[in-house]
CHARMM-style PDB file with segment names, atoms N, HN, CA, C and O in Angstrom:
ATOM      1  N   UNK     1     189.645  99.803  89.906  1.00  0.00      PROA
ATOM      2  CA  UNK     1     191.046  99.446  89.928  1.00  0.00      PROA
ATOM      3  C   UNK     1     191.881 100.690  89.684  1.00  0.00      PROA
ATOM      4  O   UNK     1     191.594 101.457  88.765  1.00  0.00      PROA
ATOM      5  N   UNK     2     193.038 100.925  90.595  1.00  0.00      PROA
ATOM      6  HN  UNK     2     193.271 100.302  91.342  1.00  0.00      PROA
ATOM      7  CA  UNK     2     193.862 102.286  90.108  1.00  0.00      PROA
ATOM      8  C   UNK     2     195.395 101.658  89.456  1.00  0.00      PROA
ATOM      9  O   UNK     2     196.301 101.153  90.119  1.00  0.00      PROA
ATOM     10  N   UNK     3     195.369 101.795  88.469  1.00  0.00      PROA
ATOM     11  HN  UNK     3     194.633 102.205  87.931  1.00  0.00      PROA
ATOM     12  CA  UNK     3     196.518 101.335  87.655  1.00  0.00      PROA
ATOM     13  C   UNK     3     197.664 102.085  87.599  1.00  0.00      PROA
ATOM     14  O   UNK     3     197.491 103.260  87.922  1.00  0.00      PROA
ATOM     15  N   UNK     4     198.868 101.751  87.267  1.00  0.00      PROA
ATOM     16  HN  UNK     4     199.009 100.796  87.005  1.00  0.00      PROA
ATOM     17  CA  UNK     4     199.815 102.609  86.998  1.00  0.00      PROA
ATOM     18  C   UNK     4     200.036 103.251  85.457  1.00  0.00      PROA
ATOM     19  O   UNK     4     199.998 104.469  85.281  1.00  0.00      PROA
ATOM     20  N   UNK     5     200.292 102.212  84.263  1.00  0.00      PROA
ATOM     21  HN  UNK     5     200.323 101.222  84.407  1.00  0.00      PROA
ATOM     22  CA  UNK     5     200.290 102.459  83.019  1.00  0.00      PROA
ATOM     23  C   UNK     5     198.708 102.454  82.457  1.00  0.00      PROA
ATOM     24  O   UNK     5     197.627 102.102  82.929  1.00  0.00      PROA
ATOM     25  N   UNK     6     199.291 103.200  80.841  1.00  0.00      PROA
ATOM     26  HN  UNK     6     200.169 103.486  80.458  1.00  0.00      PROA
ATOM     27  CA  UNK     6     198.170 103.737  80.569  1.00  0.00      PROA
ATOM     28  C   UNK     6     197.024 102.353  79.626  1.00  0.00      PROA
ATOM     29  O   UNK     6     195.817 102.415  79.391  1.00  0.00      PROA
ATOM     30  N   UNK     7     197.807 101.479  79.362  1.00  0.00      PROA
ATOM     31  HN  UNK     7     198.788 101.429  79.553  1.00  0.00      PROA
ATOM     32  CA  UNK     7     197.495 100.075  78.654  1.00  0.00      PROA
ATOM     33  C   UNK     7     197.674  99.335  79.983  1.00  0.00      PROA
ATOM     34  O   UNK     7     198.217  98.243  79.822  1.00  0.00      PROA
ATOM     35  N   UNK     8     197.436  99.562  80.963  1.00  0.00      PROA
ATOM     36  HN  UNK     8     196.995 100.450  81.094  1.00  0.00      PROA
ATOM     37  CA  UNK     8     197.074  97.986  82.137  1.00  0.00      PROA
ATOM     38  C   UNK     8     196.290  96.805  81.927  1.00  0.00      PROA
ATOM     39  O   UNK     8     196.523  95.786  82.578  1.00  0.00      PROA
ATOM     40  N   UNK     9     195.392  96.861  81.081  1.00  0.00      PROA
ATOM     41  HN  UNK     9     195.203  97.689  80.553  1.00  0.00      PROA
ATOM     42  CA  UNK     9     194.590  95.810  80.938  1.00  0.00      PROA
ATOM     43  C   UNK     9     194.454  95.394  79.767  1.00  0.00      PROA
ATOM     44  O   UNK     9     194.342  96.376  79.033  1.00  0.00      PROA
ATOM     45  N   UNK    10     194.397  94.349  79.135  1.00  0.00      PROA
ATOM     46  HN  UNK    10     194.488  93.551  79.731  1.00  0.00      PROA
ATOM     47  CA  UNK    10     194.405  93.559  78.186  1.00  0.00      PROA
ATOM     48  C   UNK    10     192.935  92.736  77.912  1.00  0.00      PROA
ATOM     49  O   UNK    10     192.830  91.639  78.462  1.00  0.00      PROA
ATOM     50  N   UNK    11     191.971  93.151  77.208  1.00  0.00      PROA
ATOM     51  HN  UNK    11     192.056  94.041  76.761  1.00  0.00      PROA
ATOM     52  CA  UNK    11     191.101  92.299  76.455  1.00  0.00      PROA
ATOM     53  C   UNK    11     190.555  91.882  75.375  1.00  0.00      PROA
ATOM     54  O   UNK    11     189.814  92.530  74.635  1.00  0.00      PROA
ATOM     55  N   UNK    12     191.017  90.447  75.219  1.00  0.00      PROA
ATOM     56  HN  UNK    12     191.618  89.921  75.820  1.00  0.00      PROA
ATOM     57  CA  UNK    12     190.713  89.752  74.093  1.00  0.00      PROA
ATOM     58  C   UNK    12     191.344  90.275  72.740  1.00  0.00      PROA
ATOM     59  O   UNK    12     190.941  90.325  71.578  1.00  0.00      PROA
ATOM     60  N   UNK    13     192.964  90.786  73.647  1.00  0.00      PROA
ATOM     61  HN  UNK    13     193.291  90.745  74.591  1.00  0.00      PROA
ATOM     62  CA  UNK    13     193.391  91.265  72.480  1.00  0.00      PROA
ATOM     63  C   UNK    13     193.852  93.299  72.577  1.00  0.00      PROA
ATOM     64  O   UNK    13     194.754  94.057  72.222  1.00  0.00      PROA
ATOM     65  N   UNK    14     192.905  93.332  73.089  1.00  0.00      PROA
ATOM     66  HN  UNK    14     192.172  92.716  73.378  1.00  0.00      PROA
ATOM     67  CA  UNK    14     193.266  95.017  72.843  1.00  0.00      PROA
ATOM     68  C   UNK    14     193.160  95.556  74.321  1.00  0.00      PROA
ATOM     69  O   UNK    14     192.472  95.009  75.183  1.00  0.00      PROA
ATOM     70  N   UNK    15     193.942  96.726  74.525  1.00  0.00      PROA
ATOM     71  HN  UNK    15     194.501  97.171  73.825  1.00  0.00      PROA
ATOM     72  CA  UNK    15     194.616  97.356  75.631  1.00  0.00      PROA
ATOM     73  C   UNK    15     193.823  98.261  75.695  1.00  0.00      PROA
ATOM     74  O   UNK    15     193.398  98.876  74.718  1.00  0.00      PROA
ATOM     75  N   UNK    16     193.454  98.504  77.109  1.00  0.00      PROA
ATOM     76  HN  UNK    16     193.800  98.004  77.903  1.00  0.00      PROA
ATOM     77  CA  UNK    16     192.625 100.078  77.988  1.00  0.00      PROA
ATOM     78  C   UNK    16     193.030 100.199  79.283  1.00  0.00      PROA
ATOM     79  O   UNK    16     193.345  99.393  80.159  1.00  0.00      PROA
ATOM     80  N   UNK    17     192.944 101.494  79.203  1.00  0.00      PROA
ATOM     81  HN  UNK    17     192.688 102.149  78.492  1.00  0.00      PROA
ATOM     82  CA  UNK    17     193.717 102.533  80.664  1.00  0.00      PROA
ATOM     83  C   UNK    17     193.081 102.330  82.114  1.00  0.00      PROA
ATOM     84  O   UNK    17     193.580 102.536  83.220  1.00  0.00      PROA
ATOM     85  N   UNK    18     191.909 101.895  81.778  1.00  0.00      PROA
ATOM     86  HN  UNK    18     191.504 101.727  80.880  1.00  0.00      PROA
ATOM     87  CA  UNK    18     191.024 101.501  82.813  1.00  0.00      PROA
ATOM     88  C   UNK    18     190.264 100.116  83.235  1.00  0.00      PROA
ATOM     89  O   UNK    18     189.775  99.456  82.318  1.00  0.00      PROA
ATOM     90  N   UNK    19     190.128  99.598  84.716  1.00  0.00      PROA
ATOM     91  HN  UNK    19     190.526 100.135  85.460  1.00  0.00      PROA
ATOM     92  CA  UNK    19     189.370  98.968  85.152  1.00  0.00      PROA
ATOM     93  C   UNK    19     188.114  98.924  83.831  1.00  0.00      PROA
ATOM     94  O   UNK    19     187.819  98.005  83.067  1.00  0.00      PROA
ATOM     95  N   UNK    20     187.521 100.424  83.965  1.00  0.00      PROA
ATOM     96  HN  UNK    20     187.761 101.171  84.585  1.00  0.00      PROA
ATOM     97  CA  UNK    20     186.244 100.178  83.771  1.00  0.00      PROA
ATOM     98  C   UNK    20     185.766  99.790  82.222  1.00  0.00      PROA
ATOM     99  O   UNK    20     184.725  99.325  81.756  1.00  0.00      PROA
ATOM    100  N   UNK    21     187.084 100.225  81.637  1.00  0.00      PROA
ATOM    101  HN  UNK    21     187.929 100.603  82.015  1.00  0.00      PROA
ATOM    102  CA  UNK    21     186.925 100.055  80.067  1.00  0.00      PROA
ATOM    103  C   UNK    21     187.048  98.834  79.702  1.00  0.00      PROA
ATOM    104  O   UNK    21     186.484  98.413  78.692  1.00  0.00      PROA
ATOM    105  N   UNK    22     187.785  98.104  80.450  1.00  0.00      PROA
ATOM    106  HN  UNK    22     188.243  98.446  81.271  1.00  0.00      PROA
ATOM    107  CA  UNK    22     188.295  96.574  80.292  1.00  0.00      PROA
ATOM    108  C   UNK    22     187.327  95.785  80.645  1.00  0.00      PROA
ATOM    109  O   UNK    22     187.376  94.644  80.187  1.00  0.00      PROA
ATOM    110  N   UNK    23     185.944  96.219  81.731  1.00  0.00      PROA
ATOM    111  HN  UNK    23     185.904  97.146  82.104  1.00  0.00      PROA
ATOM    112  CA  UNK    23     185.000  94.880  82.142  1.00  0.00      PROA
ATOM    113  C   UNK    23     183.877  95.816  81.129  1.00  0.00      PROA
ATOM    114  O   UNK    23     182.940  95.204  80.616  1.00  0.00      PROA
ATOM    115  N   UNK    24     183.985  96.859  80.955  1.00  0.00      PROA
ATOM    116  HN  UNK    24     184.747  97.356  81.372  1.00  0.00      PROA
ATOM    117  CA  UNK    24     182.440  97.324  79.574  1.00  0.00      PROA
ATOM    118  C   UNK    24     183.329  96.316  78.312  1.00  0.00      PROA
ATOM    119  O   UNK    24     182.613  95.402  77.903  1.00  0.00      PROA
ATOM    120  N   UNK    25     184.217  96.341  77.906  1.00  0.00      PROA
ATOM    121  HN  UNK    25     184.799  97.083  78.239  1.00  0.00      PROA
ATOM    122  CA  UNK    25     184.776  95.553  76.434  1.00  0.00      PROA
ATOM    123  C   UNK    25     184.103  93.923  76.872  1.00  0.00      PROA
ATOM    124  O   UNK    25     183.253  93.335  76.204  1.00  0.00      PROA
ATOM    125  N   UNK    26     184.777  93.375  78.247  1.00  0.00      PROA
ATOM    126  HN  UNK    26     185.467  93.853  78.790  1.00  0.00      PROA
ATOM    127  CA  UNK    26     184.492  92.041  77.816  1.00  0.00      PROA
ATOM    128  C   UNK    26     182.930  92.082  78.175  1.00  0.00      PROA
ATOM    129  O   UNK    26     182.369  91.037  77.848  1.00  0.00      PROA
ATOM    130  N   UNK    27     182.169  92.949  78.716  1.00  0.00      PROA
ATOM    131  HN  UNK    27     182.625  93.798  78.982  1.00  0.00      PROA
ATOM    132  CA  UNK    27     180.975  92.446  78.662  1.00  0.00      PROA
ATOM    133  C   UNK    27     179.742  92.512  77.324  1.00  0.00      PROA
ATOM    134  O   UNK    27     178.609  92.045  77.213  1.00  0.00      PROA
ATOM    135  N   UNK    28     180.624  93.334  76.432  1.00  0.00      PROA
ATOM    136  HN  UNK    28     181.545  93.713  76.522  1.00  0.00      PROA
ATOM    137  CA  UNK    28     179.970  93.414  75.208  1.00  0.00      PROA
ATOM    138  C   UNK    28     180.497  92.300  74.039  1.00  0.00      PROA
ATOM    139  O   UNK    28     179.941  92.019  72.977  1.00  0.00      PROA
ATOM    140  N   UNK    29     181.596  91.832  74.527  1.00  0.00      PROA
ATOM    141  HN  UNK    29     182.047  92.060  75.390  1.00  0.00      PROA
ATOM    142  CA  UNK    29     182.484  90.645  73.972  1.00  0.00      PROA
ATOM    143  C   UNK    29     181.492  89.015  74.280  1.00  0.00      PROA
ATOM    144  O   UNK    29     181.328  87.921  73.740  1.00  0.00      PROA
ATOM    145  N   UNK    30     181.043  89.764  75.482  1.00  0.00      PROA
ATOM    146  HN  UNK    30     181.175  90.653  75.921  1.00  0.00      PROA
ATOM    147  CA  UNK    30     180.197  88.341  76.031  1.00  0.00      PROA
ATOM    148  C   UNK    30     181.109  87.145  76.803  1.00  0.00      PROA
ATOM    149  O   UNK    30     180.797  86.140  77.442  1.00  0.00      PROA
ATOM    150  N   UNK    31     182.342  87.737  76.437  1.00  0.00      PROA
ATOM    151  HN  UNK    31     182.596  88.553  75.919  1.00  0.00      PROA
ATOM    152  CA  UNK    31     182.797  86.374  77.669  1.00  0.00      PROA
ATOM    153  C   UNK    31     184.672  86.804  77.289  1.00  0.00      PROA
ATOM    154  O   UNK    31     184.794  87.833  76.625  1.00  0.00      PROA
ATOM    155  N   UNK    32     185.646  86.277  77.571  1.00  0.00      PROA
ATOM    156  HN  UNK    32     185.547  85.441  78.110  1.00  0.00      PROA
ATOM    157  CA  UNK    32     187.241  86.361  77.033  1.00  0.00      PROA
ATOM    158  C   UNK    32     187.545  86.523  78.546  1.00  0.00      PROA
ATOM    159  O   UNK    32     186.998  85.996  79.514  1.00  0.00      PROA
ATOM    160  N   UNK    33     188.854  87.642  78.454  1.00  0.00      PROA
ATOM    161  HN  UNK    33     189.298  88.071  77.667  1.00  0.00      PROA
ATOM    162  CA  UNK    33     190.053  87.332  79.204  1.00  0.00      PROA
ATOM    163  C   UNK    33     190.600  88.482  79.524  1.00  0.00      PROA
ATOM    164  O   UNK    33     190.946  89.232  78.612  1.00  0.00      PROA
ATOM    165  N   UNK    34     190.784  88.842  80.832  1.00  0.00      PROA
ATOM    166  HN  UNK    34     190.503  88.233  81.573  1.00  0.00      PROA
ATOM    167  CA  UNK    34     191.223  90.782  80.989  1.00  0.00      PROA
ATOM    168  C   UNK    34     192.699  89.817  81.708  1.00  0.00      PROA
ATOM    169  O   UNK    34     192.796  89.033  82.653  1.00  0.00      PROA
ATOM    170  N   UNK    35     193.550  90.296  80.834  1.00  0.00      PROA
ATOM    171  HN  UNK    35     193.471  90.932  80.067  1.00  0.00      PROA
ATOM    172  CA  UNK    35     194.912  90.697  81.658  1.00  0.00      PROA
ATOM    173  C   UNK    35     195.836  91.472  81.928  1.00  0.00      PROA
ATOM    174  O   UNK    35     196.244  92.308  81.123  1.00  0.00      PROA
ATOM    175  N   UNK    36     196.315  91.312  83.120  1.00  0.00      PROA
ATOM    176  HN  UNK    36     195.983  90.633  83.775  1.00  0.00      PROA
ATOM    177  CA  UNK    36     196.407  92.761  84.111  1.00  0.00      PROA
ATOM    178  C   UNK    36     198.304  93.048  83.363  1.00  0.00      PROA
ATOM    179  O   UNK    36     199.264  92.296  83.535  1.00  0.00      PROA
ATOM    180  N   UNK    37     198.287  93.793  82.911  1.00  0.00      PROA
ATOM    181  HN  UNK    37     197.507  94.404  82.771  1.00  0.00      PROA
ATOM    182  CA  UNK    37     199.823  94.334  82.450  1.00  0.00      PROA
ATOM    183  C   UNK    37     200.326  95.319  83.276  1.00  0.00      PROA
ATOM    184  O   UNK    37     201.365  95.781  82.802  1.00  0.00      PROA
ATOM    185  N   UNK    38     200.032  95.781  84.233  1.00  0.00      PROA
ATOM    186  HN  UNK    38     199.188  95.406  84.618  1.00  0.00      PROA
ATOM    187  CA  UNK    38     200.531  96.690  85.421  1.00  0.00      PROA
ATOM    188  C   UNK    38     199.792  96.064  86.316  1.00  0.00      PROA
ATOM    189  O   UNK    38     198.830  95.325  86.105  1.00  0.00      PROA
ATOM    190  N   UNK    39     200.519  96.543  87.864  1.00  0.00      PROA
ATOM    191  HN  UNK    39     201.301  97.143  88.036  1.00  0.00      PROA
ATOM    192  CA  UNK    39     200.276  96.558  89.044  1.00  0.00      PROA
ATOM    193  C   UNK    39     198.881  97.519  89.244  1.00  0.00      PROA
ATOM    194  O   UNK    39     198.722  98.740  89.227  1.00  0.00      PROA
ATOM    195  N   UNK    40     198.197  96.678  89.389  1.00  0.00      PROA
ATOM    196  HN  UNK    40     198.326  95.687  89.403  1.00  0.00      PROA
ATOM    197  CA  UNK    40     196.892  97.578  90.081  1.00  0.00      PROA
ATOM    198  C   UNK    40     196.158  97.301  91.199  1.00  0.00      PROA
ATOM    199  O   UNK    40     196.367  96.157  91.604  1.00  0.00      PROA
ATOM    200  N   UNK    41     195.408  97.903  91.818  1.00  0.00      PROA
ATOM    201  HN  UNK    41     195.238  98.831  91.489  1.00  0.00      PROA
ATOM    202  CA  UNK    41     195.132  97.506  92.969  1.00  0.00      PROA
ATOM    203  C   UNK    41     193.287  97.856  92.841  1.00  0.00      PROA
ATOM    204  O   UNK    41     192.694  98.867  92.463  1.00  0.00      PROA
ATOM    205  N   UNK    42     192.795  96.546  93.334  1.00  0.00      PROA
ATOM    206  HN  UNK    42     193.276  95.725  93.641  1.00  0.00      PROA
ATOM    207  CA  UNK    42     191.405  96.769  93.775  1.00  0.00      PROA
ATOM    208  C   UNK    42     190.962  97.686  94.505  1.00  0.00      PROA
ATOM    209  O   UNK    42     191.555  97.826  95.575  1.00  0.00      PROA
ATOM    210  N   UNK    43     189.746  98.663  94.203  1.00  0.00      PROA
ATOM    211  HN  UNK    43     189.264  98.550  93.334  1.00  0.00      PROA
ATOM    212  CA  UNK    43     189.043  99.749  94.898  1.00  0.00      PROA
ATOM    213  C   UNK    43     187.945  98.679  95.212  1.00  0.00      PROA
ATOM    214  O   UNK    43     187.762  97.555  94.744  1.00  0.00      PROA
ATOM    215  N   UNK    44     187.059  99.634  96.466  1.00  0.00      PROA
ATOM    216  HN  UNK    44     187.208 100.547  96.847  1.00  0.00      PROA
ATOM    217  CA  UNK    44     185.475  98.970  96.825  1.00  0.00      PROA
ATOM    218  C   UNK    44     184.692  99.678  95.815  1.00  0.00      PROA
ATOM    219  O   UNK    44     183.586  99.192  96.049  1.00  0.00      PROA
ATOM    220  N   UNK    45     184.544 100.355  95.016  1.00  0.00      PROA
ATOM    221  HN  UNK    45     185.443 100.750  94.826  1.00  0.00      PROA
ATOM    222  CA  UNK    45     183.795 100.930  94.198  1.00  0.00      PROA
ATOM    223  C   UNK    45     183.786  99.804  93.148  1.00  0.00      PROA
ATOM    224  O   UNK    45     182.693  99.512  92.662  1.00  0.00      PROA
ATOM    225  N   UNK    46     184.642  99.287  92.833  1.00  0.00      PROA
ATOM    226  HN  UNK    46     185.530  99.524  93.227  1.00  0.00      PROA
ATOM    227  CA  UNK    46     184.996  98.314  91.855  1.00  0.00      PROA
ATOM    228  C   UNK    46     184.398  97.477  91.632  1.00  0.00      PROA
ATOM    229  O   UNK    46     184.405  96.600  92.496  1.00  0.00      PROA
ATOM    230  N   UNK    47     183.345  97.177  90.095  1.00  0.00      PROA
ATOM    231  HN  UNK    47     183.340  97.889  89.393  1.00  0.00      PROA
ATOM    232  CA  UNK    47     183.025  95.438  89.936  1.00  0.00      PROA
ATOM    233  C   UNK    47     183.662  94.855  89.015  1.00  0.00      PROA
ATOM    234  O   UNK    47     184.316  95.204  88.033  1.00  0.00      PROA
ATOM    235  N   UNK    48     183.370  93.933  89.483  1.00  0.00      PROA
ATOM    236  HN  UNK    48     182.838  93.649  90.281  1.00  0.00      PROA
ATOM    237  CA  UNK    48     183.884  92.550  88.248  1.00  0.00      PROA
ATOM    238  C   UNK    48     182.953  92.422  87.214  1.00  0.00      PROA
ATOM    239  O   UNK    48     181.868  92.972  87.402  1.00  0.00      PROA
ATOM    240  N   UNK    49     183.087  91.967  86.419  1.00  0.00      PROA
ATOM    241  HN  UNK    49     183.969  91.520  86.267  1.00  0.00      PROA
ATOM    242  CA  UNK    49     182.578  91.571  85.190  1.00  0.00      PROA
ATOM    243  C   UNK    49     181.222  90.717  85.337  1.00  0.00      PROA
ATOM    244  O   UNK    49     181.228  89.827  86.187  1.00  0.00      PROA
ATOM    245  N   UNK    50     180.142  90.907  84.627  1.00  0.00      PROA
ATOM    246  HN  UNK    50     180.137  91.630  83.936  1.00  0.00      PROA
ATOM    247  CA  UNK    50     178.705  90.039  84.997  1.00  0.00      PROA
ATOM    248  C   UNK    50     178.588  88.595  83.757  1.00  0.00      PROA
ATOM    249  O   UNK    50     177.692  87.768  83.592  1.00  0.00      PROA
ATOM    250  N   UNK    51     179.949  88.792  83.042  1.00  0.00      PROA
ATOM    251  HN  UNK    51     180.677  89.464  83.176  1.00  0.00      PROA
ATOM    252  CA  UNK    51     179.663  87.309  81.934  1.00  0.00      PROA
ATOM    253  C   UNK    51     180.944  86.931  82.760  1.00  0.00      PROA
ATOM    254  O   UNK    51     181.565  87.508  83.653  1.00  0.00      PROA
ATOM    255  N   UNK    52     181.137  85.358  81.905  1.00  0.00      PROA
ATOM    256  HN  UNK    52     180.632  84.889  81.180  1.00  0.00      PROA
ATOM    257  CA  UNK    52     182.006  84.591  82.420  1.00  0.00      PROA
ATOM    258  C   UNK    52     183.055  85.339  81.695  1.00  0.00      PROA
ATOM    259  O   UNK    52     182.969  85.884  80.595  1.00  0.00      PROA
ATOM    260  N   UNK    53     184.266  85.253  82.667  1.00  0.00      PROA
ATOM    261  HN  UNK    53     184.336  84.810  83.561  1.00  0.00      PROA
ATOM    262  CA  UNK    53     185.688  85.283  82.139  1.00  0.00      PROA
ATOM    263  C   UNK    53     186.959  84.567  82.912  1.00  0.00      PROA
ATOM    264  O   UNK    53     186.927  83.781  83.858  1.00  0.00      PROA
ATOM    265  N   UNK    54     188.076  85.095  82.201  1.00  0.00      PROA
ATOM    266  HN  UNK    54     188.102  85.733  81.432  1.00  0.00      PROA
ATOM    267  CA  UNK    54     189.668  84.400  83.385  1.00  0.00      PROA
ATOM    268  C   UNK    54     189.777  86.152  83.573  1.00  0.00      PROA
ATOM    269  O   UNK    54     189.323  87.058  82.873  1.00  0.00      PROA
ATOM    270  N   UNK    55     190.519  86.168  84.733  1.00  0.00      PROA
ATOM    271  HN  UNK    55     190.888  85.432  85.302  1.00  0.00      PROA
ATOM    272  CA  UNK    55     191.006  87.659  84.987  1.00  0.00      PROA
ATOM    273  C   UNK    55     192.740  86.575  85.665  1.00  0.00      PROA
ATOM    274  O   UNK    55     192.754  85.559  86.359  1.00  0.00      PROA
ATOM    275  N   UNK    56     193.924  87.364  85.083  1.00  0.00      PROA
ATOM    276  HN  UNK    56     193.912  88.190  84.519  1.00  0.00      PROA
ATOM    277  CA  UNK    56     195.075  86.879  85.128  1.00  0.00      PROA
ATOM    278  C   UNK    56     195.969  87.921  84.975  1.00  0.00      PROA
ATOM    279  O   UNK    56     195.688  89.050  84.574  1.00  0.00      PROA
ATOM    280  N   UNK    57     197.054  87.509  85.304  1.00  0.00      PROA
ATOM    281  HN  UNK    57     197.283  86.591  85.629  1.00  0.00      PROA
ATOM    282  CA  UNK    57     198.215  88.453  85.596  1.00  0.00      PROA
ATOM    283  C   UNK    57     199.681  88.112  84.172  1.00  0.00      PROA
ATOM    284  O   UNK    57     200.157  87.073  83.713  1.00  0.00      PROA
ATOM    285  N   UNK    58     199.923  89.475  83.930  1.00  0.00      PROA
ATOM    286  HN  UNK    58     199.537  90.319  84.303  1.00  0.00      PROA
ATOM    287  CA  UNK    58     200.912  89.575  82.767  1.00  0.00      PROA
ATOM    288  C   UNK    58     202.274  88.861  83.098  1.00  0.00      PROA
ATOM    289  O   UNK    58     202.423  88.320  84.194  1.00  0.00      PROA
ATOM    290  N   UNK    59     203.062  88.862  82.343  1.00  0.00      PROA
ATOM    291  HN  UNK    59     202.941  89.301  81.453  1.00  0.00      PROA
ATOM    292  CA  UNK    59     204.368  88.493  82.657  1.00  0.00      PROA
ATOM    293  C   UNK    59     204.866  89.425  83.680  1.00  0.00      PROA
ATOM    294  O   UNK    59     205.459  88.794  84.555  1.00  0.00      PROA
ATOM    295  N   UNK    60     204.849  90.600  83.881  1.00  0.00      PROA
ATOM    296  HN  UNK    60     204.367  91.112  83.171  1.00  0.00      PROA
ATOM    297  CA  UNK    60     205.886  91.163  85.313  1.00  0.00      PROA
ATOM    298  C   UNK    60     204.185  92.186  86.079  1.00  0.00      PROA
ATOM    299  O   UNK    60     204.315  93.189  86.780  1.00  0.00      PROA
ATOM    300  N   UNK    61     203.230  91.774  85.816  1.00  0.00      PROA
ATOM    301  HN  UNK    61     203.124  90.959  85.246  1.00  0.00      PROA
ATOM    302  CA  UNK    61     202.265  92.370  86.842  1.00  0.00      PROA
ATOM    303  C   UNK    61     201.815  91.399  87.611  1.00  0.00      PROA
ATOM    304  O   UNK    61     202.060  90.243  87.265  1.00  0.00      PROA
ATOM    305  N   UNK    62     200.909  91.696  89.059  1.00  0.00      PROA
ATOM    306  HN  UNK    62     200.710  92.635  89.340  1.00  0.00      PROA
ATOM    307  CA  UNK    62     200.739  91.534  90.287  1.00  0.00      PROA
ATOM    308  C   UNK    62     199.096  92.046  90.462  1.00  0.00      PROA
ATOM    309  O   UNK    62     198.786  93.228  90.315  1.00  0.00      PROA
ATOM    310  N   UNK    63     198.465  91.366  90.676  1.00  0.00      PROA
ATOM    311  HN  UNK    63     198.717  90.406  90.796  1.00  0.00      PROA
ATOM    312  CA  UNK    63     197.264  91.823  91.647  1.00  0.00      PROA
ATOM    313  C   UNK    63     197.426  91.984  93.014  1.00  0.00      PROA
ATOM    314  O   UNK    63     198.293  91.341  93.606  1.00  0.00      PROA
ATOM    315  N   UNK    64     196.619  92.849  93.650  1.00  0.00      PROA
ATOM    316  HN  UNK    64     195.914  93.371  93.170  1.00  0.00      PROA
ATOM    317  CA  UNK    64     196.182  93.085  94.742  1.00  0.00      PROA
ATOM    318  C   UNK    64     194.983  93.308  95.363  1.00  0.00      PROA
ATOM    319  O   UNK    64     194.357  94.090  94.648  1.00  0.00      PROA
ATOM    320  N   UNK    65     194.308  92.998  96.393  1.00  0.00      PROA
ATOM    321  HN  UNK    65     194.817  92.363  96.974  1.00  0.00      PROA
ATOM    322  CA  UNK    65     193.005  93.300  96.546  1.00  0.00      PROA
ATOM    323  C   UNK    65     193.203  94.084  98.230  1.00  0.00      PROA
ATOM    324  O   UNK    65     194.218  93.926  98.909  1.00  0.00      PROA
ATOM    325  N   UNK    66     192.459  94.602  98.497  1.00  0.00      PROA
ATOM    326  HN  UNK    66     191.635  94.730  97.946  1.00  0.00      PROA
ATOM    327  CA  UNK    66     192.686  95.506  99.573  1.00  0.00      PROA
ATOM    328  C   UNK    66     191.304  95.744 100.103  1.00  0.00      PROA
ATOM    329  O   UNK    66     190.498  96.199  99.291  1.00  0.00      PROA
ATOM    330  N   UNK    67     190.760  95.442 101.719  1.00  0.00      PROA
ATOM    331  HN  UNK    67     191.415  95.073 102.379  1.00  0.00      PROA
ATOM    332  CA  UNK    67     189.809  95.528 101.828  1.00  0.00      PROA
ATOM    333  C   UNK    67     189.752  97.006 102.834  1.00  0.00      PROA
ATOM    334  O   UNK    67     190.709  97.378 103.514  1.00  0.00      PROA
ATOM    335  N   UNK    68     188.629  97.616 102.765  1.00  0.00      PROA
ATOM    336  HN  UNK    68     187.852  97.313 102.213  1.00  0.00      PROA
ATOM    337  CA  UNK    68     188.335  99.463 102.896  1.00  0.00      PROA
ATOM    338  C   UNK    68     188.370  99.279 104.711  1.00  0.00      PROA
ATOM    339  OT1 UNK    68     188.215 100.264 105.435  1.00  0.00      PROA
TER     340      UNK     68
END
């Protein structure tokens, strides 16, 4: 994911700059909730998370997914 701000993502509470920091937290969390606080946009390099979660959008952010 390429984000704009440096807190884009939200999990289970606490804020990281990155895609990648946000699906390593909830996967050591074992399960919660990444929400997106900036506009970011899906890369193909990109995975999703391997436990269950919600992935959701902040009060003024937007997903996008974009295929290569």
């Amino acid at each position: 994911m390429k984000a704009v701000g440096k807190e884009a993502f939200e999990v289970n509470g606490s804020k990281y700059g990155t895609w990648k920091e946000a699906v390593s937290a909830l996967e050591k969390a074992g399960s919660g909730e990444i929400i997106l606080r900036d506009d970011v946009e899906l890369q193909e390099k990109d995975e999703f998370p391997s436990v269950s979660c919600t992935i959701r959008s902040g009060d003024s952010a937007s997903a996008k997914s974009k295929a290569a």
